[in-house]
PyMOL Python script that loads the backbone (N, CA, C, O; Angstrom):
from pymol import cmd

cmd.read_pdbstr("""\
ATOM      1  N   UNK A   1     112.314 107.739 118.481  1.00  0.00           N
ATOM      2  CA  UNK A   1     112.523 108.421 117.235  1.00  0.00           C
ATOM      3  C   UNK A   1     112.828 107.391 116.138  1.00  0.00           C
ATOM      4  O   UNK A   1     113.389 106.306 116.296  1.00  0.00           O
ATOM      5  N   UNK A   2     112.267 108.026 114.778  1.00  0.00           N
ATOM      6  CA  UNK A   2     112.333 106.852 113.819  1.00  0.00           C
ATOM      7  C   UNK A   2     113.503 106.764 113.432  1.00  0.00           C
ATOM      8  O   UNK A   2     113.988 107.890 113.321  1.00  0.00           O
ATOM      9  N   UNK A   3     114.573 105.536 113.028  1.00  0.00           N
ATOM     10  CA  UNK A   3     115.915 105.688 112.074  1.00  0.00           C
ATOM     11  C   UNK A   3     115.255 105.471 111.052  1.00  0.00           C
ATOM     12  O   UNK A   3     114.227 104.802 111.150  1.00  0.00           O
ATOM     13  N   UNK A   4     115.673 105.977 109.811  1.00  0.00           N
ATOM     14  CA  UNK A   4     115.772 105.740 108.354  1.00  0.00           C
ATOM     15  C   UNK A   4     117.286 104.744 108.230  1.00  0.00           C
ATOM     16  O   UNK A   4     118.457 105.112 108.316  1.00  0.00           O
ATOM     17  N   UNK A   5     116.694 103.340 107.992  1.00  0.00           N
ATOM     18  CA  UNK A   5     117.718 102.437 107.815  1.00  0.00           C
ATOM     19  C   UNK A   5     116.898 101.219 106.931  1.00  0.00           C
ATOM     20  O   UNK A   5     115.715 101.427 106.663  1.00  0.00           O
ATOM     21  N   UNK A   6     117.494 100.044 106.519  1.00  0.00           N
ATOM     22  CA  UNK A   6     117.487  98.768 106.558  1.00  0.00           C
ATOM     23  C   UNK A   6     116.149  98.102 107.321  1.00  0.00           C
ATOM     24  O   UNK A   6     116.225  98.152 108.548  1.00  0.00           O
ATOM     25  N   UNK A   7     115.229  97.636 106.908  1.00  0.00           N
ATOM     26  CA  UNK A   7     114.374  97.215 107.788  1.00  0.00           C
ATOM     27  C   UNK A   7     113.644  95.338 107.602  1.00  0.00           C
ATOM     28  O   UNK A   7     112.842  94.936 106.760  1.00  0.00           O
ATOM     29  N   UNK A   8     114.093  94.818 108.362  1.00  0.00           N
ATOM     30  CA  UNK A   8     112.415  93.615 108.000  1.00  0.00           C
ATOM     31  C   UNK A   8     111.261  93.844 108.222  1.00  0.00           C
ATOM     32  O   UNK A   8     110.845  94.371 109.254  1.00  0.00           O
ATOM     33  N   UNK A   9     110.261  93.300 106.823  1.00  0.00           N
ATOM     34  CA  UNK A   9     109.076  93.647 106.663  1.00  0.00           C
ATOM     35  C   UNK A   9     108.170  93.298 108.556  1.00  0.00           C
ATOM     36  O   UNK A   9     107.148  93.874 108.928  1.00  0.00           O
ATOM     37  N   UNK A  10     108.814  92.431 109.235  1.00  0.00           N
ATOM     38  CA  UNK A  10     107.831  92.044 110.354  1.00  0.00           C
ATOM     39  C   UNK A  10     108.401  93.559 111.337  1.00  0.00           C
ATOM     40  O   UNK A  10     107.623  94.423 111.739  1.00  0.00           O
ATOM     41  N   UNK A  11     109.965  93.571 111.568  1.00  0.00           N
ATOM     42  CA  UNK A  11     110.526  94.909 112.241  1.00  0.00           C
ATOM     43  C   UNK A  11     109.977  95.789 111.898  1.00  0.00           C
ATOM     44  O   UNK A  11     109.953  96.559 112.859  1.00  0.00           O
ATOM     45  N   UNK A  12     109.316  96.353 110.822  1.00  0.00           N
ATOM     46  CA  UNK A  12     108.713  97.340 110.029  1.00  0.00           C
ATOM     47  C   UNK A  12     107.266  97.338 110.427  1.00  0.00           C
ATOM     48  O   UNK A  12     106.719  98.421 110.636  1.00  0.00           O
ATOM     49  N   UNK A  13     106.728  96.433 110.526  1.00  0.00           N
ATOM     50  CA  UNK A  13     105.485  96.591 110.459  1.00  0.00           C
ATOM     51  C   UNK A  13     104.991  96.743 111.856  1.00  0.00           C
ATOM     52  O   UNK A  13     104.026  97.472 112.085  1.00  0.00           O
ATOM     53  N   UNK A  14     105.708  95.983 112.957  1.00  0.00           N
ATOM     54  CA  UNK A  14     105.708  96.297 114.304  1.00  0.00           C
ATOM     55  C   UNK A  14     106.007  97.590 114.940  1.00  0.00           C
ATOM     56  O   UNK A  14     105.696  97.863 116.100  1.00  0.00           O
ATOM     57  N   UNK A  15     106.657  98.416 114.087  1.00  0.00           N
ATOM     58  CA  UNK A  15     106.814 100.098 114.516  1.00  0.00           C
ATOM     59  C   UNK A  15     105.879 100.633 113.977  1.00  0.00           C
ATOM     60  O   UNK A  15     105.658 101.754 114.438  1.00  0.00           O
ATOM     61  N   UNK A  16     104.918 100.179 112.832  1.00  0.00           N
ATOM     62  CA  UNK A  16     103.695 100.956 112.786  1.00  0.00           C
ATOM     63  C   UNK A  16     102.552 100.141 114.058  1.00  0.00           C
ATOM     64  O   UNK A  16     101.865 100.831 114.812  1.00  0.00           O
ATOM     65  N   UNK A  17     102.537  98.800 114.084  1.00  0.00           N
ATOM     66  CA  UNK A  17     101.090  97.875 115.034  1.00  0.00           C
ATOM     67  C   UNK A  17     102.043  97.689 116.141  1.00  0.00           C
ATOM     68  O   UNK A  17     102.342  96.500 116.031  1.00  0.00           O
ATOM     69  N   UNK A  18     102.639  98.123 117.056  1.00  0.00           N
ATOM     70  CA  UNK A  18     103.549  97.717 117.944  1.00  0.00           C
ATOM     71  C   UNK A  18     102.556  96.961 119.026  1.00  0.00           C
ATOM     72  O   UNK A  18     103.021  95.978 119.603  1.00  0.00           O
ATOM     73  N   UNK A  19     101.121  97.406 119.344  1.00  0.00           N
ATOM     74  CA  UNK A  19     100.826  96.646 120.361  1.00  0.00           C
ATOM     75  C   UNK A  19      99.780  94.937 119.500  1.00  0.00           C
ATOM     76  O   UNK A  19      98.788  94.269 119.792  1.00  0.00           O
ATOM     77  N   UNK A  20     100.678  94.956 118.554  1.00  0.00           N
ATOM     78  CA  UNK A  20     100.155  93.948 117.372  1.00  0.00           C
ATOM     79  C   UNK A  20     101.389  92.288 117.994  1.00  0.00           C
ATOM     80  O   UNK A  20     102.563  92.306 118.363  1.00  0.00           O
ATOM     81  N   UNK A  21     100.448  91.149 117.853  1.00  0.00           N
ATOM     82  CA  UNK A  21     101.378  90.086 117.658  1.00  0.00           C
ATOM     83  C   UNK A  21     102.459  90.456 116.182  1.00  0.00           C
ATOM     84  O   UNK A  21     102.230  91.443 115.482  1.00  0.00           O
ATOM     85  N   UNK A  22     103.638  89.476 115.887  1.00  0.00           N
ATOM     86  CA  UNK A  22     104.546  90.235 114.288  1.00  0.00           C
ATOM     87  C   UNK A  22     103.380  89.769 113.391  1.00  0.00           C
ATOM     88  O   UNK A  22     102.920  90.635 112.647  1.00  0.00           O
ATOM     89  N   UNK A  23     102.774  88.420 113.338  1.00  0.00           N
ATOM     90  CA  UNK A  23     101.671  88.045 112.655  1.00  0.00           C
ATOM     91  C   UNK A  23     100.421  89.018 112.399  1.00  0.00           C
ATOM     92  O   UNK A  23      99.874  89.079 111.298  1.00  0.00           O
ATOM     93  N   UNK A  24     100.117  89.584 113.232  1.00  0.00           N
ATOM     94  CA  UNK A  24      98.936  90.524 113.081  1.00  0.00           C
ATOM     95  C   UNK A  24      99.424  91.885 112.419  1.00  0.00           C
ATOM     96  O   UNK A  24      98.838  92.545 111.561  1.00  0.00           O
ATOM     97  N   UNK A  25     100.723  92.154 113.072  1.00  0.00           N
ATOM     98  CA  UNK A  25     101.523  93.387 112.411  1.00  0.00           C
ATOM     99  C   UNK A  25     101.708  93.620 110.661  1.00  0.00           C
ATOM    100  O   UNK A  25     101.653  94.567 109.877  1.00  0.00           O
ATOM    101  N   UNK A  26     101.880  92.598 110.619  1.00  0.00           N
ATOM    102  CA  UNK A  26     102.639  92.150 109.252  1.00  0.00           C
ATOM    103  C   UNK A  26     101.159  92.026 108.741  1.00  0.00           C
ATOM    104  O   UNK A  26     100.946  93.217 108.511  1.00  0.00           O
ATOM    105  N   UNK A  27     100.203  91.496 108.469  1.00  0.00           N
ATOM    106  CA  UNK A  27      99.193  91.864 107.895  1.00  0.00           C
ATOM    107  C   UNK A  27      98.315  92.839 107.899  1.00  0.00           C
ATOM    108  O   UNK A  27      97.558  92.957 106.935  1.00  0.00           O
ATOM    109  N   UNK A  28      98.243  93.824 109.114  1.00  0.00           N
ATOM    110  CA  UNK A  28      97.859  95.039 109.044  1.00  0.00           C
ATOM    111  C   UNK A  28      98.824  95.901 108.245  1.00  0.00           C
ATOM    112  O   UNK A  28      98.277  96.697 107.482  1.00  0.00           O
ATOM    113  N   UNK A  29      99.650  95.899 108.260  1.00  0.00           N
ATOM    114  CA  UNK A  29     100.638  96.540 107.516  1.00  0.00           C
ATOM    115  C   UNK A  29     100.563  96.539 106.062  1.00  0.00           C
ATOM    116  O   UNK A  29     100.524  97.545 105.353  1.00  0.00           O
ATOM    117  N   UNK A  30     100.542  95.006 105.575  1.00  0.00           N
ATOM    118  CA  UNK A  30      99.779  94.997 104.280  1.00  0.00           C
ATOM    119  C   UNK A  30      98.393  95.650 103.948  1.00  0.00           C
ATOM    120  O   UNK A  30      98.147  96.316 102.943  1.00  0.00           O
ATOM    121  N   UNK A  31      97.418  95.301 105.103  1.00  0.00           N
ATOM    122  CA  UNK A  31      96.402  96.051 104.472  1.00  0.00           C
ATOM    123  C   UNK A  31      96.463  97.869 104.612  1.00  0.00           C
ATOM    124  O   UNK A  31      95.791  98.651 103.941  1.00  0.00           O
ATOM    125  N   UNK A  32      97.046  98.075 105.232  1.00  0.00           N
ATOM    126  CA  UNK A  32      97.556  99.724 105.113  1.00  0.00           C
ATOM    127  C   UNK A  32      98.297 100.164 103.651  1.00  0.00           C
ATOM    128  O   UNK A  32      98.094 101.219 103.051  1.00  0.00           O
ATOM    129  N   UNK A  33      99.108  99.192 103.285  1.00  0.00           N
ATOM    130  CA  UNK A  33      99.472  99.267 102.137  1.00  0.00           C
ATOM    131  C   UNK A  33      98.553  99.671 100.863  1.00  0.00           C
ATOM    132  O   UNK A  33      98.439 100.601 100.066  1.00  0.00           O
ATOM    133  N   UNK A  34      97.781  98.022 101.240  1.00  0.00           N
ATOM    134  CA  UNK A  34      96.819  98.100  99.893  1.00  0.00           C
ATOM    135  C   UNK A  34      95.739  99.547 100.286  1.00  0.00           C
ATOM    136  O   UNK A  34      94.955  99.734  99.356  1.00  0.00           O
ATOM    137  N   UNK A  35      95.635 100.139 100.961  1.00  0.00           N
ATOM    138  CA  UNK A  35      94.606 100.682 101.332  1.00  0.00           C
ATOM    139  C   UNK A  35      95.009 102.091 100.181  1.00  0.00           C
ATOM    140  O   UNK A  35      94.161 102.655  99.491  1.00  0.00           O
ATOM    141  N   UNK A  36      96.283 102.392 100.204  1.00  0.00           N
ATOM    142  CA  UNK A  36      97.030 103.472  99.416  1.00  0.00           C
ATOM    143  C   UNK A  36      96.973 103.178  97.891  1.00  0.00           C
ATOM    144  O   UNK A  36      97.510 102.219  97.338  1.00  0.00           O
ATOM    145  N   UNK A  37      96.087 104.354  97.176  1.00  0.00           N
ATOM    146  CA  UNK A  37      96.541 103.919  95.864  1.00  0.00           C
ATOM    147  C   UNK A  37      97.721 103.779  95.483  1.00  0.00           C
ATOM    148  O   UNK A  37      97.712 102.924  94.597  1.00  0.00           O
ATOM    149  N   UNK A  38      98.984 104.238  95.710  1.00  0.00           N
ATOM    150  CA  UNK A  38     100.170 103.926  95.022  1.00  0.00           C
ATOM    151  C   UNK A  38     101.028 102.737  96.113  1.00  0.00           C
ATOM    152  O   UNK A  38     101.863 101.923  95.718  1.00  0.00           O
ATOM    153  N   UNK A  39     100.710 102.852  97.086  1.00  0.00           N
ATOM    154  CA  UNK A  39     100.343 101.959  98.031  1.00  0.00           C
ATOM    155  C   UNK A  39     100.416 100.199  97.532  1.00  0.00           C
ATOM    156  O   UNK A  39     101.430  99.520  97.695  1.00  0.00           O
ATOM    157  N   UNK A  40      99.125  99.672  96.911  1.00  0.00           N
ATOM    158  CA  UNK A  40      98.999  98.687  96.042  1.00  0.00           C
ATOM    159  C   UNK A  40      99.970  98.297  94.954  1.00  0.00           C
ATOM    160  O   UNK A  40      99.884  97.147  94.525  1.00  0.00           O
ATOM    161  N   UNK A  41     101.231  99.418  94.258  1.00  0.00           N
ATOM    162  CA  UNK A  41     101.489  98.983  93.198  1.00  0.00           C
ATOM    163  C   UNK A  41     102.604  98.906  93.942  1.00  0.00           C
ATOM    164  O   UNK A  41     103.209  97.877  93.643  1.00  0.00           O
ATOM    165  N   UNK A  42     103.310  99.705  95.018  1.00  0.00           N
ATOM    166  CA  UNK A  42     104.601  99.410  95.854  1.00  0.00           C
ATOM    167  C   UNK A  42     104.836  98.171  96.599  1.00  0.00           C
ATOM    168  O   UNK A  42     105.853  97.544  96.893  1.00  0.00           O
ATOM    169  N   UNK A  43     102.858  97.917  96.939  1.00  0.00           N
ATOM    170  CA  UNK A  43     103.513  96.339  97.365  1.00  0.00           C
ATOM    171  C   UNK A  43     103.609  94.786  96.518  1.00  0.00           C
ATOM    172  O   UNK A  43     103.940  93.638  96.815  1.00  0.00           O
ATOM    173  N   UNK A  44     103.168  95.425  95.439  1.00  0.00           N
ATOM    174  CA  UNK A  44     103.269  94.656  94.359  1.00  0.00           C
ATOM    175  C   UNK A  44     104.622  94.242  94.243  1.00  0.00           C
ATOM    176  O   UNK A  44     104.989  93.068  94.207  1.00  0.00           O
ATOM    177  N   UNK A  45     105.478  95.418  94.175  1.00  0.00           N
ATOM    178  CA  UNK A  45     107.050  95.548  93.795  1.00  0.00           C
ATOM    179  C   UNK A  45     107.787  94.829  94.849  1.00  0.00           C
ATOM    180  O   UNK A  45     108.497  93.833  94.712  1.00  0.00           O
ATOM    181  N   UNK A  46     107.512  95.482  95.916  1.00  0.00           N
ATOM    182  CA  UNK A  46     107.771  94.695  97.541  1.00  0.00           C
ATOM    183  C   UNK A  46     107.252  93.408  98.178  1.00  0.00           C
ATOM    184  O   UNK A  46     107.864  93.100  99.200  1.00  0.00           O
ATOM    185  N   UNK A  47     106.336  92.643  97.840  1.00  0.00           N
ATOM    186  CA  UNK A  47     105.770  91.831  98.073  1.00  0.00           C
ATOM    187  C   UNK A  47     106.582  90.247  98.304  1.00  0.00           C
ATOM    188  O   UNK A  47     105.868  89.303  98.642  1.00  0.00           O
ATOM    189  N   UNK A  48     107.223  90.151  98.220  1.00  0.00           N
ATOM    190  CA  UNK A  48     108.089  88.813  98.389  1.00  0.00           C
ATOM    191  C   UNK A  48     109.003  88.907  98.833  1.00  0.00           C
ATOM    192  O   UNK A  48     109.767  87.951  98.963  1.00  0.00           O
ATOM    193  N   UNK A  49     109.297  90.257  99.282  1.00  0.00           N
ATOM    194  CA  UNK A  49     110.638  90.541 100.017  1.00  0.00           C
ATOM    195  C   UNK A  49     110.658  90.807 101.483  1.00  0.00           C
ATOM    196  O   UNK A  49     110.093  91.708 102.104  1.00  0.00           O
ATOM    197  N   UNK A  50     111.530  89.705 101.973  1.00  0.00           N
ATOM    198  CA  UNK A  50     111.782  89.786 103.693  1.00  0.00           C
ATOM    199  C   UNK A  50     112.275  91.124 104.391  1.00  0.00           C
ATOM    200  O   UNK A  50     112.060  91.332 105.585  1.00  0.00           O
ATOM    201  N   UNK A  51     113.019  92.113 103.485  1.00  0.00           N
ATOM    202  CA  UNK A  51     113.818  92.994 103.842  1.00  0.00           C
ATOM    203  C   UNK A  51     113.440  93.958 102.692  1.00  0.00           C
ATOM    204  O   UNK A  51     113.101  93.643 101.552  1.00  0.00           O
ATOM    205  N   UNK A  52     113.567  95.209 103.227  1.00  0.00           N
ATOM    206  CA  UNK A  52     113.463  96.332 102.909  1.00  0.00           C
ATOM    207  C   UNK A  52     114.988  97.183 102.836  1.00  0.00           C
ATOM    208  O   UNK A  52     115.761  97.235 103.793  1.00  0.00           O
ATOM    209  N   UNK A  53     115.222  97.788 101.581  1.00  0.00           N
ATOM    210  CA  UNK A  53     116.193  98.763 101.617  1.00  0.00           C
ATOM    211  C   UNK A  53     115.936  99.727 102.414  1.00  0.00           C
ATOM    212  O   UNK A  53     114.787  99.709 102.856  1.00  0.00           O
ATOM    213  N   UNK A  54     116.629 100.610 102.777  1.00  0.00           N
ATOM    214  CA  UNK A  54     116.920 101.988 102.946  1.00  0.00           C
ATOM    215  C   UNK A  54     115.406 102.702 102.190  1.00  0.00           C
ATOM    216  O   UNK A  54     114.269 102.992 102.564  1.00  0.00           O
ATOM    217  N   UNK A  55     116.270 102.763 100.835  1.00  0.00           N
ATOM    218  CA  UNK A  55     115.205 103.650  99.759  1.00  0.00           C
ATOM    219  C   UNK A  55     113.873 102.826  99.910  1.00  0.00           C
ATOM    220  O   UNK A  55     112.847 103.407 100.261  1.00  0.00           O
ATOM    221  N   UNK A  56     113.881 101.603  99.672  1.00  0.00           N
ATOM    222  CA  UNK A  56     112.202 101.602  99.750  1.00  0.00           C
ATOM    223  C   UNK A  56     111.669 101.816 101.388  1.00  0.00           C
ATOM    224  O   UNK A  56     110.444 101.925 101.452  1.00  0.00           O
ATOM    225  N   UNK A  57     112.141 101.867 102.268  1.00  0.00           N
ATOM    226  CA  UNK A  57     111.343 102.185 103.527  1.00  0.00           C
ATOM    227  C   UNK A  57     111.035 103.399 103.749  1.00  0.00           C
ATOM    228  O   UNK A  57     110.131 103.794 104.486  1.00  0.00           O
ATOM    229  N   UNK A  58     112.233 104.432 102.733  1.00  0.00           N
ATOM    230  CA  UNK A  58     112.256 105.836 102.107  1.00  0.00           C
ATOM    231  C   UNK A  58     110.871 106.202 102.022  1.00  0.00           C
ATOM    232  O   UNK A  58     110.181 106.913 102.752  1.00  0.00           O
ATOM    233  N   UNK A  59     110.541 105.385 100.683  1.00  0.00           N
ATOM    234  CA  UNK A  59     108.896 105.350  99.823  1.00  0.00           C
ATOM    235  C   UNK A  59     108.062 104.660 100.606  1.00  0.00           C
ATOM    236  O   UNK A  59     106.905 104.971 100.323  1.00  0.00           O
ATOM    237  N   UNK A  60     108.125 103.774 101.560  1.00  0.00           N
ATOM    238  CA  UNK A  60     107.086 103.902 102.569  1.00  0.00           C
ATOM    239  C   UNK A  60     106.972 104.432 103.299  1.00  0.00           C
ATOM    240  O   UNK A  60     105.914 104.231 103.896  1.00  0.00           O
ATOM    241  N   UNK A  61     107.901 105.522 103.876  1.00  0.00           N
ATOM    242  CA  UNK A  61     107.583 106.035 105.058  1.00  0.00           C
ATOM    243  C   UNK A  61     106.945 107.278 104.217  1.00  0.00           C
ATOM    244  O   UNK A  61     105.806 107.557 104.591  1.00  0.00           O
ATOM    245  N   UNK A  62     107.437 108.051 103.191  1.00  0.00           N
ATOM    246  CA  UNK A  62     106.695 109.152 102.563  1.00  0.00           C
ATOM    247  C   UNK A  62     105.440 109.064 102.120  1.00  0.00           C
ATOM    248  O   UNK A  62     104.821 110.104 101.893  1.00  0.00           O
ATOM    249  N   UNK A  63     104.546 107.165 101.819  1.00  0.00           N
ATOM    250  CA  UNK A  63     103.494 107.027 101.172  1.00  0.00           C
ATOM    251  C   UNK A  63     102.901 107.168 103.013  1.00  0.00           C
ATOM    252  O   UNK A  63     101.901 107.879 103.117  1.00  0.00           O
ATOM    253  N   UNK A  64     103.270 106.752 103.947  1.00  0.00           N
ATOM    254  CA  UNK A  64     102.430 106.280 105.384  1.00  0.00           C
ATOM    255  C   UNK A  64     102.501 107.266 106.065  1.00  0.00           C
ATOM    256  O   UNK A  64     101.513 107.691 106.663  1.00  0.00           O
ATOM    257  N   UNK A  65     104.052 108.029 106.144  1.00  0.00           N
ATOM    258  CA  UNK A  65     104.089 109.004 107.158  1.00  0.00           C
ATOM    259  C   UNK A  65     104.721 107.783 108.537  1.00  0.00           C
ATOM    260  O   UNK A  65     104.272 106.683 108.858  1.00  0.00           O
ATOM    261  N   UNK A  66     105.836 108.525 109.055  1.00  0.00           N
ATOM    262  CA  UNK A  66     107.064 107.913 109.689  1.00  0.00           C
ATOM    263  C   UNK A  66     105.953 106.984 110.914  1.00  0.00           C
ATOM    264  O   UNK A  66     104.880 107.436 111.313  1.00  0.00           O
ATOM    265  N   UNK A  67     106.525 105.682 111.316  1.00  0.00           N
ATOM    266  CA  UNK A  67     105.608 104.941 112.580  1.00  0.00           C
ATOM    267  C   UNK A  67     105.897 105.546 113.982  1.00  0.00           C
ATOM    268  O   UNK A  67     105.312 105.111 114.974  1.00  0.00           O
TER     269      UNK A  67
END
""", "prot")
cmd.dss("prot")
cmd.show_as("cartoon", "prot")
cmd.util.cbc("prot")
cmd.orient("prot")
């Protein structure tokens, strides 16, 4: 079951690509991102950041739908 918490972008991206290396995760993840029109402008905002709040994993999980 998913927690809504605190996340790193590689921890994060491995609960969506879990049978992913974190390297492969973490860039599929981006391109899932960009793939979303609002998607693209969230990772714009997010993009340099190792860690994820609460609220923005909030707005990704509502743009992706929970991993």
């Amino acid at each position: 079951m998913f927690e809504l918490r605190s996340y790193s972008r590689k921890e994060l991206a491995l609960l969506y690509f879990p049978d992913n290396t974190p390297k492969a995760a973490s860039q599929n993840f981006r391109r899932l991102l960009k793939e979303k029109p609002v998607g693209s402008a969230l990772l714009q905002l997010l993009s340099y950041r190792k860690y994820f709040t609460e609220v923005e994993v909030r707005r990704i999980t509502a743009l992706l739908g929970e991993p």
